[in-house]
PyMOL Python script that loads the backbone (N, CA, C, O; Angstrom):
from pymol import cmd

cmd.read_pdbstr("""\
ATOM      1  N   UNK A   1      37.684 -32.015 -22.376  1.00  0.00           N
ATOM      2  CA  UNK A   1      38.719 -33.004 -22.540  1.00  0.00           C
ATOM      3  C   UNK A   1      39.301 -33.321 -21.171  1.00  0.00           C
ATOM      4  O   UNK A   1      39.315 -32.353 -20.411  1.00  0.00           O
ATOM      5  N   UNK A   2      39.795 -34.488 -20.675  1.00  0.00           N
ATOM      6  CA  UNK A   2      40.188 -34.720 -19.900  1.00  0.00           C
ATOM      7  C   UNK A   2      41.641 -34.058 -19.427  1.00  0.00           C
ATOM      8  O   UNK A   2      42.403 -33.494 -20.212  1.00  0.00           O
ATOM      9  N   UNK A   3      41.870 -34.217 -18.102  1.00  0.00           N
ATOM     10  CA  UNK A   3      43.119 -33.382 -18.029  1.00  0.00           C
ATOM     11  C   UNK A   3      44.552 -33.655 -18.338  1.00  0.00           C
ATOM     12  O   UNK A   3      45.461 -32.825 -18.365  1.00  0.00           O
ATOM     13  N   UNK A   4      44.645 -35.339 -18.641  1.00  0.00           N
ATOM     14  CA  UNK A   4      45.706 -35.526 -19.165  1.00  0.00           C
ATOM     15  C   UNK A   4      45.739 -35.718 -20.530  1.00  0.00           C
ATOM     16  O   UNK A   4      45.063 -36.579 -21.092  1.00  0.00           O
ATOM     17  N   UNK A   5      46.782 -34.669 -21.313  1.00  0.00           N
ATOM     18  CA  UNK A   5      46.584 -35.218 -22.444  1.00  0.00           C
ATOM     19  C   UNK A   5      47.835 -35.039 -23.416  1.00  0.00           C
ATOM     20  O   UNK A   5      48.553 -34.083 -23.123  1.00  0.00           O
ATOM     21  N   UNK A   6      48.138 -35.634 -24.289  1.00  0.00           N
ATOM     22  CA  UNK A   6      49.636 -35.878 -24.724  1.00  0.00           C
ATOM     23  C   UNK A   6      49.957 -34.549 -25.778  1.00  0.00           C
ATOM     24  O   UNK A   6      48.899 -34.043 -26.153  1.00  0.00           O
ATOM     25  N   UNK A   7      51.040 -33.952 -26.273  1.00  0.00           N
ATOM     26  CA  UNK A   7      51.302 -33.464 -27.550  1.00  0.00           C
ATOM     27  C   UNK A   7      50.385 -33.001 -28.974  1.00  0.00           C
ATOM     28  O   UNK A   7      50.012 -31.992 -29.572  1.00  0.00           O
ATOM     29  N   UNK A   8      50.288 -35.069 -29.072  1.00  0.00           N
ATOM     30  CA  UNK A   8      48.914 -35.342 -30.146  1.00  0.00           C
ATOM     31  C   UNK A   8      48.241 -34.777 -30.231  1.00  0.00           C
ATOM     32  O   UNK A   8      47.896 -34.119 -31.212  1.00  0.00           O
ATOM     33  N   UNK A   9      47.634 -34.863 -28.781  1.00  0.00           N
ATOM     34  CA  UNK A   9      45.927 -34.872 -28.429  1.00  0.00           C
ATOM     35  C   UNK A   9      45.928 -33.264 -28.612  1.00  0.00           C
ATOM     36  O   UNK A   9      45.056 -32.657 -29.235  1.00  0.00           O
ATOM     37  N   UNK A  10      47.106 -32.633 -27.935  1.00  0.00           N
ATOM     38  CA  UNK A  10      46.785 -31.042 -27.743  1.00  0.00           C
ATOM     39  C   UNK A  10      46.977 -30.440 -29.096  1.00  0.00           C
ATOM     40  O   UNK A  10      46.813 -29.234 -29.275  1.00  0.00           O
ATOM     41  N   UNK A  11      47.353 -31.335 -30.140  1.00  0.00           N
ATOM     42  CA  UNK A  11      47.627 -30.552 -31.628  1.00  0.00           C
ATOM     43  C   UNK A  11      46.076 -30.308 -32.053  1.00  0.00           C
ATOM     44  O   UNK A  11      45.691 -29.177 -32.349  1.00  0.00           O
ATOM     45  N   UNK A  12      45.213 -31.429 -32.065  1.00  0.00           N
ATOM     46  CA  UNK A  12      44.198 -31.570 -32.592  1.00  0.00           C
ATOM     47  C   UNK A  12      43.411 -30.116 -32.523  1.00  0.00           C
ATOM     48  O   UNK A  12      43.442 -29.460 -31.482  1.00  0.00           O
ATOM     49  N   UNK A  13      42.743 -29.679 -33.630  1.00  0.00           N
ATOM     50  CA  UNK A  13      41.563 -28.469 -33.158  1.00  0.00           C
ATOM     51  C   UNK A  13      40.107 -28.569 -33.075  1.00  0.00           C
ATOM     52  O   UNK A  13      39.281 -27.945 -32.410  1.00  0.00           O
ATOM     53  N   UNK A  14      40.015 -29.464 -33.876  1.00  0.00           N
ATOM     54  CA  UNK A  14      38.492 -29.436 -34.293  1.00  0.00           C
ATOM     55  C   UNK A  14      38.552 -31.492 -34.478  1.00  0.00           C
ATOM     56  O   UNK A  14      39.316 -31.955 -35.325  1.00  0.00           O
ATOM     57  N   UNK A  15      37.990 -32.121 -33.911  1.00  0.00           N
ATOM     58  CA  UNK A  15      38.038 -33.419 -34.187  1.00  0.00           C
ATOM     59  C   UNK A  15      37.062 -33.582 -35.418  1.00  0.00           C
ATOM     60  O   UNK A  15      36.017 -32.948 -35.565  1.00  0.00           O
ATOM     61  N   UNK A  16      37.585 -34.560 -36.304  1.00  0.00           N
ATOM     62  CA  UNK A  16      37.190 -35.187 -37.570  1.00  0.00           C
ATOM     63  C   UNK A  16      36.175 -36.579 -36.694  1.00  0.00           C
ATOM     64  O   UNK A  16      36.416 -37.328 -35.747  1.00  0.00           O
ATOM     65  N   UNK A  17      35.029 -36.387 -37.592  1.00  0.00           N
ATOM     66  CA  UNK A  17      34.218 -37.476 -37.076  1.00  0.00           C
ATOM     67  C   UNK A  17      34.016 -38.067 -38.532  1.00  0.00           C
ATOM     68  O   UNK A  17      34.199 -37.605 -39.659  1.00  0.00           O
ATOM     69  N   UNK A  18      33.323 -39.917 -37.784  1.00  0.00           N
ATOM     70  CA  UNK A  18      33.511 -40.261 -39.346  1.00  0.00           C
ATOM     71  C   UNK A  18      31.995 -40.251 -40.400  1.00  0.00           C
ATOM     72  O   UNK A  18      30.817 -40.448 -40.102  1.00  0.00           O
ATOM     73  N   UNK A  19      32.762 -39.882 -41.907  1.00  0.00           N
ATOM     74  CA  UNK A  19      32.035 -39.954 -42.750  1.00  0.00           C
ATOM     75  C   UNK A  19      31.180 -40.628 -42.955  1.00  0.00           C
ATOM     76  O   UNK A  19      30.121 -40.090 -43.276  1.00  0.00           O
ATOM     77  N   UNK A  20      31.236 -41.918 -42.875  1.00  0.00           N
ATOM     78  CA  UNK A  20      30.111 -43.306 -43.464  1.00  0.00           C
ATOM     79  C   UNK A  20      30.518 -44.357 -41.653  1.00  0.00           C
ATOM     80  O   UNK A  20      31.578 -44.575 -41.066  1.00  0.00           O
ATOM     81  N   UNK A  21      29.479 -44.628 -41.433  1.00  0.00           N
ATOM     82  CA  UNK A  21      29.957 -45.341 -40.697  1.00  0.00           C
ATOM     83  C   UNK A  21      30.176 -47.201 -41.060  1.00  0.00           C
ATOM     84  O   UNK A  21      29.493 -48.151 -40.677  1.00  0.00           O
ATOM     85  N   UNK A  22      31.441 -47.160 -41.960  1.00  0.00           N
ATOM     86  CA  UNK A  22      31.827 -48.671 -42.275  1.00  0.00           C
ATOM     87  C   UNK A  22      33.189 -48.596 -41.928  1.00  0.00           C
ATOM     88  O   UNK A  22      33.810 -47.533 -41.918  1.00  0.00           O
ATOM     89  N   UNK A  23      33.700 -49.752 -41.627  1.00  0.00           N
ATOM     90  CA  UNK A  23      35.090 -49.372 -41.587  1.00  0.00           C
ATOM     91  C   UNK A  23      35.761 -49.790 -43.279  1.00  0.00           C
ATOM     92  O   UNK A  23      35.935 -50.903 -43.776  1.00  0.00           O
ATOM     93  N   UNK A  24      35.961 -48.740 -43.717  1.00  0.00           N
ATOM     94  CA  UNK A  24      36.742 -48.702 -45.295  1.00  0.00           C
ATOM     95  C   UNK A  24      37.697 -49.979 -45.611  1.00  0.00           C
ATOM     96  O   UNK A  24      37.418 -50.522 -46.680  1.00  0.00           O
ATOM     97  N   UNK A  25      38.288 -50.300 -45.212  1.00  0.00           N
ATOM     98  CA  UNK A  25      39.109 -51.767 -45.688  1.00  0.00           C
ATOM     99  C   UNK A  25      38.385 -52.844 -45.427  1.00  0.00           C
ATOM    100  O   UNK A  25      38.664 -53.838 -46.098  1.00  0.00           O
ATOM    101  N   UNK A  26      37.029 -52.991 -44.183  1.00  0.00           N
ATOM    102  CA  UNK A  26      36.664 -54.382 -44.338  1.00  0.00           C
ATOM    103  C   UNK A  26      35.100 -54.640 -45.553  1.00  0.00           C
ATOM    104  O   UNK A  26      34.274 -55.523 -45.780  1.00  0.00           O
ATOM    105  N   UNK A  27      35.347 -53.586 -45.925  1.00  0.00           N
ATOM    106  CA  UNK A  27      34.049 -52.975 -47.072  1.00  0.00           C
ATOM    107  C   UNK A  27      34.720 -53.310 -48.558  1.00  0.00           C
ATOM    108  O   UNK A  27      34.025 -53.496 -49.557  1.00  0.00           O
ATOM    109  N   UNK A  28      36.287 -53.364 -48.557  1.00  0.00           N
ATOM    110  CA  UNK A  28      37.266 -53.144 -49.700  1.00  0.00           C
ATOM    111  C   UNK A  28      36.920 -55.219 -49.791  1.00  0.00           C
ATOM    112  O   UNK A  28      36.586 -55.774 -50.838  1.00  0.00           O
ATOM    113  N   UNK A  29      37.129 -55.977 -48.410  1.00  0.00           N
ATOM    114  CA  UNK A  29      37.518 -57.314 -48.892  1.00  0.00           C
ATOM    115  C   UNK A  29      36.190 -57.909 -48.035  1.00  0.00           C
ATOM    116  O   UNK A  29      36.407 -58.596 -47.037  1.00  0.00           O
ATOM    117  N   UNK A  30      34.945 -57.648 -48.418  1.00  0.00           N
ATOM    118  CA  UNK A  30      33.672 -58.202 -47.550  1.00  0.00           C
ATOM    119  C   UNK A  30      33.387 -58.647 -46.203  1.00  0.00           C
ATOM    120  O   UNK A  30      32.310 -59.151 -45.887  1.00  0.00           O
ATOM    121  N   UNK A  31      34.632 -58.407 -45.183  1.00  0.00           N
ATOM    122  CA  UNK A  31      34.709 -58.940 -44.174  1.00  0.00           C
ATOM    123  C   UNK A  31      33.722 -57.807 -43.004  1.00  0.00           C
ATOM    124  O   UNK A  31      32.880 -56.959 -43.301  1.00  0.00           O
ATOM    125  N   UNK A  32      34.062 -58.080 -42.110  1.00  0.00           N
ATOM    126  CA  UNK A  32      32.966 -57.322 -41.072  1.00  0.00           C
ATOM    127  C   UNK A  32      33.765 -56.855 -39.829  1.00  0.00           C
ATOM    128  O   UNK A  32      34.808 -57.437 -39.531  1.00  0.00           O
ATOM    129  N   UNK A  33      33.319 -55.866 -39.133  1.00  0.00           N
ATOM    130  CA  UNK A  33      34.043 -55.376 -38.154  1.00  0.00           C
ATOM    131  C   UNK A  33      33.101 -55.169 -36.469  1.00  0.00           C
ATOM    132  O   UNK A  33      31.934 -55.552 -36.390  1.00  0.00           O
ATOM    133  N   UNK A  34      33.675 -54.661 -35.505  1.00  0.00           N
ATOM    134  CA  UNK A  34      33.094 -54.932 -34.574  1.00  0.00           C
ATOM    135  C   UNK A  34      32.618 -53.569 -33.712  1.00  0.00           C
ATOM    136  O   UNK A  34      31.509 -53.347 -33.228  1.00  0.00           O
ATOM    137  N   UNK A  35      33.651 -52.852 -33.685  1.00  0.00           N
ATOM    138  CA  UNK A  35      33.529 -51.473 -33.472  1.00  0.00           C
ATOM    139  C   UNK A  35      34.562 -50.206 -34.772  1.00  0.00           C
ATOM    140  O   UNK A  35      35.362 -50.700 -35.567  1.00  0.00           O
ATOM    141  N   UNK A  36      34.336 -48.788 -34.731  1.00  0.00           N
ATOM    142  CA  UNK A  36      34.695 -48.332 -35.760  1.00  0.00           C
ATOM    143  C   UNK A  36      35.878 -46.751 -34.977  1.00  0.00           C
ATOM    144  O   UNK A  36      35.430 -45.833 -34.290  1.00  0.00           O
ATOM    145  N   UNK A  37      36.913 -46.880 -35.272  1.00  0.00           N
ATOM    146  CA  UNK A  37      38.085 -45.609 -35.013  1.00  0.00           C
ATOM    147  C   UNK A  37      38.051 -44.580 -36.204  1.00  0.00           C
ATOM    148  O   UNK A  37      38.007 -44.974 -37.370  1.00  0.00           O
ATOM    149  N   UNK A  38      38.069 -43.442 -35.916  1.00  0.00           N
ATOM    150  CA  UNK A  38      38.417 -42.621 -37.017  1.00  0.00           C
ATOM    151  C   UNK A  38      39.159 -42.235 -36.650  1.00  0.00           C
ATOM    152  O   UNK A  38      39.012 -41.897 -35.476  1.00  0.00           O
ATOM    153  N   UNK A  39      40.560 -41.950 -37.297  1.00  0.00           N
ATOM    154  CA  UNK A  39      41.791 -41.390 -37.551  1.00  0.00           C
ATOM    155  C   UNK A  39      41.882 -39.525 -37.565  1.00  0.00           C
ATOM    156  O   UNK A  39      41.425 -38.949 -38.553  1.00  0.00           O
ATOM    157  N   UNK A  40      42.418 -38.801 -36.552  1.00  0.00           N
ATOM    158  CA  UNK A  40      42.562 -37.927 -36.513  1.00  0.00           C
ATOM    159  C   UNK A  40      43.045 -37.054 -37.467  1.00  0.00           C
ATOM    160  O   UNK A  40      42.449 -36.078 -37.924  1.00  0.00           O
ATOM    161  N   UNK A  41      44.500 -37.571 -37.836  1.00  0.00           N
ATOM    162  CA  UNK A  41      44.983 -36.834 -39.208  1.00  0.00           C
ATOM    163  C   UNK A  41      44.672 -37.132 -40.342  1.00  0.00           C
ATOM    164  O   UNK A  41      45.043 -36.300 -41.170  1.00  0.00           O
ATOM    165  N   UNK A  42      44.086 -38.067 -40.774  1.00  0.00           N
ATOM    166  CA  UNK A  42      43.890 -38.033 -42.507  1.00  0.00           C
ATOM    167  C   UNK A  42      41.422 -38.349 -42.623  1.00  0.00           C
ATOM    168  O   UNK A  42      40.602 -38.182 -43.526  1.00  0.00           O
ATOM    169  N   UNK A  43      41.328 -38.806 -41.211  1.00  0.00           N
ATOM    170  CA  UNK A  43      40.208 -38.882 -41.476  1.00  0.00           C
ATOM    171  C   UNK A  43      39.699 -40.355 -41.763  1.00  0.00           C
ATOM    172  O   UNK A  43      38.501 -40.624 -41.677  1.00  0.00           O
ATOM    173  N   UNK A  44      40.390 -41.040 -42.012  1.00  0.00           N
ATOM    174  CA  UNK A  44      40.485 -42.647 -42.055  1.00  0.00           C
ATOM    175  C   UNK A  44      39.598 -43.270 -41.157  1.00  0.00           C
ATOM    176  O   UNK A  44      39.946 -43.067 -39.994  1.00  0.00           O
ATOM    177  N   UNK A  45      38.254 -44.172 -41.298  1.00  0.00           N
ATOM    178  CA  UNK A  45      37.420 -44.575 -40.643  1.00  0.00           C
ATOM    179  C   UNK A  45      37.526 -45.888 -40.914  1.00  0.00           C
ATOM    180  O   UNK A  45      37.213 -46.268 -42.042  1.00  0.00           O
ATOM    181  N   UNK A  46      38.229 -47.324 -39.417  1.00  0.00           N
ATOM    182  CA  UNK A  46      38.887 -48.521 -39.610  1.00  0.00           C
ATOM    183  C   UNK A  46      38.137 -48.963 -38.292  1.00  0.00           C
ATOM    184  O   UNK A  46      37.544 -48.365 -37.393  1.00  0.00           O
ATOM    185  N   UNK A  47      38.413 -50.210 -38.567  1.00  0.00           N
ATOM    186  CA  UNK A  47      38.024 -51.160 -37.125  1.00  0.00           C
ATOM    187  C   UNK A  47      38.878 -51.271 -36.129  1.00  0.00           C
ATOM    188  O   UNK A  47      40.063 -50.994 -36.319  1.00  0.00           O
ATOM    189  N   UNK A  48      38.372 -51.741 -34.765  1.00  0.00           N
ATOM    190  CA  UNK A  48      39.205 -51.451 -33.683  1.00  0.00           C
ATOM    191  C   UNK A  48      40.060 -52.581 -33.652  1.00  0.00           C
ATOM    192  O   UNK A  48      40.074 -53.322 -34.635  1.00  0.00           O
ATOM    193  N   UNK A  49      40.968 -52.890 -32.403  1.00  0.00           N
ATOM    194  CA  UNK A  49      41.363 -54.348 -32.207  1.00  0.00           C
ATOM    195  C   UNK A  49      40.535 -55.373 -32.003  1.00  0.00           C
ATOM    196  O   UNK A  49      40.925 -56.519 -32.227  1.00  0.00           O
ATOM    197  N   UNK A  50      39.081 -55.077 -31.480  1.00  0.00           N
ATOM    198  CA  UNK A  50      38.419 -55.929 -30.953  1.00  0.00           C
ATOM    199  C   UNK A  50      37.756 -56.589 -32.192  1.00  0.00           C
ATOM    200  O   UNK A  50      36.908 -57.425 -31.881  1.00  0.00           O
ATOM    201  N   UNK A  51      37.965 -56.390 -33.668  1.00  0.00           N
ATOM    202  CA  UNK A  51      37.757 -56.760 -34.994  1.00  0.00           C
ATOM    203  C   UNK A  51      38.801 -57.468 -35.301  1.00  0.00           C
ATOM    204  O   UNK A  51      39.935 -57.372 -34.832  1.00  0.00           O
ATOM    205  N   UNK A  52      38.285 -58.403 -36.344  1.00  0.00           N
ATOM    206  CA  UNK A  52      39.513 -59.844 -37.178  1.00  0.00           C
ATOM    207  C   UNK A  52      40.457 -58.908 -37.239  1.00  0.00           C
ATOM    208  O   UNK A  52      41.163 -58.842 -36.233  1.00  0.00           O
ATOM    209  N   UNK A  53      40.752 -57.978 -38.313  1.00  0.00           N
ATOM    210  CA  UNK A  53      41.768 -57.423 -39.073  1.00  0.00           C
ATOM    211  C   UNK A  53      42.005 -55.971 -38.483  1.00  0.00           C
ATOM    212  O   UNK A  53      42.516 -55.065 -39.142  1.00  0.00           O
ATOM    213  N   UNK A  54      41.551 -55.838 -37.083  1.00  0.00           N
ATOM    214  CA  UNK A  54      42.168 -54.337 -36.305  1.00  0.00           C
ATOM    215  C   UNK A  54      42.811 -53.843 -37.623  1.00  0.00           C
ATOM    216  O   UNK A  54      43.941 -54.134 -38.014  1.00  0.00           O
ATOM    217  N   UNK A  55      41.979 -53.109 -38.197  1.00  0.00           N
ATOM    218  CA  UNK A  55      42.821 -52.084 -39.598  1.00  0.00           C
ATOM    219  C   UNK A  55      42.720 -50.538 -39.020  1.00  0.00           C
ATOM    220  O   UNK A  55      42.904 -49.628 -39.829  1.00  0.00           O
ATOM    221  N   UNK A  56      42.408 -50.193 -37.522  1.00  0.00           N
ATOM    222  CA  UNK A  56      43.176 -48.832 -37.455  1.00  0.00           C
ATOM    223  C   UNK A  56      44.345 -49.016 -36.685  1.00  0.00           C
ATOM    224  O   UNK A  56      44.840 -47.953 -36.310  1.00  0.00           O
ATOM    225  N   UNK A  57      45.045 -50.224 -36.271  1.00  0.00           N
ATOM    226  CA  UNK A  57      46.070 -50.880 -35.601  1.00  0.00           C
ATOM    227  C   UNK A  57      46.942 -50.548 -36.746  1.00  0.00           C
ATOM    228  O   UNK A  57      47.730 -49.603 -36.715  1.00  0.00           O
ATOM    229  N   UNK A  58      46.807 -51.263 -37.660  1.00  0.00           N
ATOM    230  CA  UNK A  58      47.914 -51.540 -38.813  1.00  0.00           C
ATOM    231  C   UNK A  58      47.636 -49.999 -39.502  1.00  0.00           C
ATOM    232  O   UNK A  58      48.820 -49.782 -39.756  1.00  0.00           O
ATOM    233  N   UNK A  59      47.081 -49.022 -39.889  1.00  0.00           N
ATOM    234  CA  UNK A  59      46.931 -47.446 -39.965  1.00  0.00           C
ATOM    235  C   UNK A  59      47.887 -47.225 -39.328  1.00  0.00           C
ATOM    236  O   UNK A  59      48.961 -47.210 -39.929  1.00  0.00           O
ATOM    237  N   UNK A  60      47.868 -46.993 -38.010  1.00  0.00           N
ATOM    238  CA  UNK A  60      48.797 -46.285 -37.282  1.00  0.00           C
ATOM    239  C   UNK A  60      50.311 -46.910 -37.782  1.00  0.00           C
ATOM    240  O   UNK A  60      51.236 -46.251 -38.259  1.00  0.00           O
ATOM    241  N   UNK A  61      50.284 -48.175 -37.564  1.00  0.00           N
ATOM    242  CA  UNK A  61      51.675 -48.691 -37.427  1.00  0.00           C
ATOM    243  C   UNK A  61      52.366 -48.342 -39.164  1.00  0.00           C
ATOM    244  O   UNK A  61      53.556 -48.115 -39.382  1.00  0.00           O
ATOM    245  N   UNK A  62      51.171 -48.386 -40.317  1.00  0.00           N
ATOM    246  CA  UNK A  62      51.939 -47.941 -41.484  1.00  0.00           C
ATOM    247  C   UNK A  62      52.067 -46.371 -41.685  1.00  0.00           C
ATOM    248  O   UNK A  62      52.976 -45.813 -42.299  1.00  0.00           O
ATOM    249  N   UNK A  63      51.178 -45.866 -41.164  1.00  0.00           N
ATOM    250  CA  UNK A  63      51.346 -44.234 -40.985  1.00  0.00           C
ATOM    251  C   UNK A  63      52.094 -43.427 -40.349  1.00  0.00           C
ATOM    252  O   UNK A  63      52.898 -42.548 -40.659  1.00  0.00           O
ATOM    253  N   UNK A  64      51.471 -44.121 -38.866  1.00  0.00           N
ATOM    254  CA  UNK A  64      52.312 -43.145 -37.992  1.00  0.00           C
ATOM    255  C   UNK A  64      51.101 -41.836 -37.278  1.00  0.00           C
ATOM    256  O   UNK A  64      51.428 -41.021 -36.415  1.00  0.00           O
ATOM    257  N   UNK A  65      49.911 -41.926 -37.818  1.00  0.00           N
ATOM    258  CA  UNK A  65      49.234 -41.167 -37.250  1.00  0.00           C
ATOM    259  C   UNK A  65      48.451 -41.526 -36.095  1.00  0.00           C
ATOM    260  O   UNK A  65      47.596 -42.399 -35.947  1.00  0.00           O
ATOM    261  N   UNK A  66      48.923 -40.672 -35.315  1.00  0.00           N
ATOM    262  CA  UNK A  66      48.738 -41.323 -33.582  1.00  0.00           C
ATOM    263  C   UNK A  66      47.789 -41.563 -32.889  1.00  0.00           C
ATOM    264  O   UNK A  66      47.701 -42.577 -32.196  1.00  0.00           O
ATOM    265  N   UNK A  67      46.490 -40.216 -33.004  1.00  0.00           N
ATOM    266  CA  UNK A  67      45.261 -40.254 -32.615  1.00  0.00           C
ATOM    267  C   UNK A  67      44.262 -40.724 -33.499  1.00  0.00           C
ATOM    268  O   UNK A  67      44.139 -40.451 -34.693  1.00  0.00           O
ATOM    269  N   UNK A  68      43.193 -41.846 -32.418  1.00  0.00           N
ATOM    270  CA  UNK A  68      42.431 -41.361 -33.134  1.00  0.00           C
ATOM    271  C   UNK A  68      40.884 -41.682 -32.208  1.00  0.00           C
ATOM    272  O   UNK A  68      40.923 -42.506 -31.294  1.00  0.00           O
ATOM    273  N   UNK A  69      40.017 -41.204 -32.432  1.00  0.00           N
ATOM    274  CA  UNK A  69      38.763 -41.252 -31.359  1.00  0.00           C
ATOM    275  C   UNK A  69      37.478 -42.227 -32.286  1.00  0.00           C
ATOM    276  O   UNK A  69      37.159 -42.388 -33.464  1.00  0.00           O
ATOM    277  N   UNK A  70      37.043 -42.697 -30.973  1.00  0.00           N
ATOM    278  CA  UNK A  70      35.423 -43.720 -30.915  1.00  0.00           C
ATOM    279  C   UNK A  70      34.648 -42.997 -32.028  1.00  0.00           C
ATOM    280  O   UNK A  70      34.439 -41.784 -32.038  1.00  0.00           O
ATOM    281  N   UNK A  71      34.232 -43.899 -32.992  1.00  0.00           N
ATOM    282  CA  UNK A  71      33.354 -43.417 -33.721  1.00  0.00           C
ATOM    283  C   UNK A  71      32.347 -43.927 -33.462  1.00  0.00           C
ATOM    284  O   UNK A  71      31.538 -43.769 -34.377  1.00  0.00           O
ATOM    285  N   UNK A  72      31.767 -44.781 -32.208  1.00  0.00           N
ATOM    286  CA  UNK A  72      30.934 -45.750 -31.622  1.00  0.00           C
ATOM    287  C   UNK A  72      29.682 -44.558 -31.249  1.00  0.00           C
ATOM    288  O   UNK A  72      30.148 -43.721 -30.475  1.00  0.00           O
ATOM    289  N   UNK A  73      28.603 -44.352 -31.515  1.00  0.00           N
ATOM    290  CA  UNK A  73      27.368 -43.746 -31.125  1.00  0.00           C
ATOM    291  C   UNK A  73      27.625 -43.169 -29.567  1.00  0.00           C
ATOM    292  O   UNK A  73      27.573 -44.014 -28.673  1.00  0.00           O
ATOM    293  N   UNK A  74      27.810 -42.234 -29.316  1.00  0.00           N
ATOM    294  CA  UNK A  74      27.428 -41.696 -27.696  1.00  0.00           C
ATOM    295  C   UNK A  74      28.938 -42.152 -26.857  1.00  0.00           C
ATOM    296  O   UNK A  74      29.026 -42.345 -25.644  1.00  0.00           O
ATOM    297  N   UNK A  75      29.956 -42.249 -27.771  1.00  0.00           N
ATOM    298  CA  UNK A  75      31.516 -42.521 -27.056  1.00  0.00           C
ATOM    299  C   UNK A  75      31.808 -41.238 -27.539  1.00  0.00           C
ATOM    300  O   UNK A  75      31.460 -40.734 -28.607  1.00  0.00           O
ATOM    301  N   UNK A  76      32.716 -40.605 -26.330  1.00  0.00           N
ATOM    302  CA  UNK A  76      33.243 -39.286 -26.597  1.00  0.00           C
ATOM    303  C   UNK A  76      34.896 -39.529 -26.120  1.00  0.00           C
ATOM    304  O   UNK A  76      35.401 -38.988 -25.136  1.00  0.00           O
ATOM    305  N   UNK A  77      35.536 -40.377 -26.966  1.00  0.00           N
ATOM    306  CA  UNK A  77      37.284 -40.571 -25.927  1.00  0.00           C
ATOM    307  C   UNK A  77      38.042 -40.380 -27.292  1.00  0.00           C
ATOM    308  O   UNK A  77      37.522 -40.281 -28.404  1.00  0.00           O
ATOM    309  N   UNK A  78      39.163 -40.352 -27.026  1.00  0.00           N
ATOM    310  CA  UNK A  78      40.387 -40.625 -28.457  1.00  0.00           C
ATOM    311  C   UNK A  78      41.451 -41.178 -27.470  1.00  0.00           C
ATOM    312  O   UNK A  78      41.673 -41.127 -26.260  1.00  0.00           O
ATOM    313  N   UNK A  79      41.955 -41.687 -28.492  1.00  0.00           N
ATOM    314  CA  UNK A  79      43.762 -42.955 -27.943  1.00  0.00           C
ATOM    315  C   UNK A  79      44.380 -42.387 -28.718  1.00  0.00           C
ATOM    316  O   UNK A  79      43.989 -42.022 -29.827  1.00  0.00           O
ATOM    317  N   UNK A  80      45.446 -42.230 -28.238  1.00  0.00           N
ATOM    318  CA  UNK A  80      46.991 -41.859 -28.882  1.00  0.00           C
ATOM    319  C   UNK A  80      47.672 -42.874 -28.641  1.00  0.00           C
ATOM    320  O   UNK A  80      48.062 -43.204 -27.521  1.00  0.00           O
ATOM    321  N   UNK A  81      47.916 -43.578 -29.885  1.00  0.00           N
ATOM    322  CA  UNK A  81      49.070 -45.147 -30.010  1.00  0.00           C
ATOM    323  C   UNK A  81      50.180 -44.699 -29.641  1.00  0.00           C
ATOM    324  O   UNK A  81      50.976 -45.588 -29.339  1.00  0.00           O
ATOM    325  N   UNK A  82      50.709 -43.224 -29.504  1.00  0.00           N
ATOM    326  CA  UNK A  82      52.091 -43.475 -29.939  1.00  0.00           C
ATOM    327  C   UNK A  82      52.413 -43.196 -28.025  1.00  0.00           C
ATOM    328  O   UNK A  82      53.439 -43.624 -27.495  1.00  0.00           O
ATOM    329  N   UNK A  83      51.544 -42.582 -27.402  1.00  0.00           N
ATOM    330  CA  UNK A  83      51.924 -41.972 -25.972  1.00  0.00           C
ATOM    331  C   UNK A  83      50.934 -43.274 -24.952  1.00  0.00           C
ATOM    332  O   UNK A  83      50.982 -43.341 -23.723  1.00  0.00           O
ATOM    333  N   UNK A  84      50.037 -44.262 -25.922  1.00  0.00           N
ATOM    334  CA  UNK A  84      49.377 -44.891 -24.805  1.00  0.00           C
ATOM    335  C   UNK A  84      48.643 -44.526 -24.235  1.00  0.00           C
ATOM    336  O   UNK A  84      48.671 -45.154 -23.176  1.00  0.00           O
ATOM    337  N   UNK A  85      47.317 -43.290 -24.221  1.00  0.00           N
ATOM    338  CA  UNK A  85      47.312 -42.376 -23.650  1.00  0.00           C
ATOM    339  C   UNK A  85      45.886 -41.813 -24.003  1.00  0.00           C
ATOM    340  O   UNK A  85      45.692 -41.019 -24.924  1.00  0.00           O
ATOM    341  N   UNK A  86      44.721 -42.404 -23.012  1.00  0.00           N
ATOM    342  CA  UNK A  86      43.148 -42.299 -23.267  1.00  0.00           C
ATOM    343  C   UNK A  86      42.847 -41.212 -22.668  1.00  0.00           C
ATOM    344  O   UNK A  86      43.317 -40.899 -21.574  1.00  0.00           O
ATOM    345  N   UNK A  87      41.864 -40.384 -23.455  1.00  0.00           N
ATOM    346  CA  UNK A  87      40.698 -39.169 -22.634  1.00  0.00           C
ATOM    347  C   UNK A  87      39.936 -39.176 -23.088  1.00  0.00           C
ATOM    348  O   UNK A  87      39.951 -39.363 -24.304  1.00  0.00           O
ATOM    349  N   UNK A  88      38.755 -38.972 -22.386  1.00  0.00           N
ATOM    350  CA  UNK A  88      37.717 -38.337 -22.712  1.00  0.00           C
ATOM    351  C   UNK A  88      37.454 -36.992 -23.076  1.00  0.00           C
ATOM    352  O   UNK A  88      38.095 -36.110 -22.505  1.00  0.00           O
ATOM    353  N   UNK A  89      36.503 -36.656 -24.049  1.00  0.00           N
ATOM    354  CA  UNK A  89      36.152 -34.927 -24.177  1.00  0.00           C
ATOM    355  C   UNK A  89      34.590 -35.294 -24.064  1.00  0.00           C
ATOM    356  O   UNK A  89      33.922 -36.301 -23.827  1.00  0.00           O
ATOM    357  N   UNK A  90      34.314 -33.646 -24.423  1.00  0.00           N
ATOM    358  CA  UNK A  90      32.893 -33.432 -24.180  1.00  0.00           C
ATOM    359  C   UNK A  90      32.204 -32.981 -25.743  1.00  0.00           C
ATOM    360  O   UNK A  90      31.002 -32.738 -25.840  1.00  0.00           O
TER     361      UNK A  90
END
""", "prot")
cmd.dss("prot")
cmd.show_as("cartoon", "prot")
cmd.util.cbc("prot")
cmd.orient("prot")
């Protein structure tokens, strides 16, 4: 993991990777996504901003759960919304 890293990031133990790789809400209303976030605390696998309906944007903002890391093939980083606040791990 990189050396800076927030609260969040240092709670985490074991990172959750995602289950299916779709993002779950644009599967719910047929729409399509561009890249895929999985959600640290509940496991939640959503699209990024760079998708129509950024639905791990609106996750965080209705949740509150802060981290969450690239579910993108061969990306190893997580973002914390609430500290702003990118690393990489290994």
């Amino acid at each position: 993991m990189a050396e800076e890293v927030c609260s969040h990031m240092k709670e985490i133990k074991e990172l959750e990777l995602a289950k299916e790789y779709v993002c779950e809400e644009c599967i719910k209303t047929g729409s399509t996504w561009v890249h895929l976030r999985t959600c640290q605390t509940c496991g939640a696998t959503l699209c990024c901003d760079d998708s129509r309906h950024k639905h791990m944007t609106k996750h965080f903002h209705r949740s509150g759960h802060p981290v969450v890391i690239s579910s993108e093939p061969g990306e190893k980083w997580m973002w914390c919304y609430t500290d702003n606040l990118f690393a990489e791990y290994s």
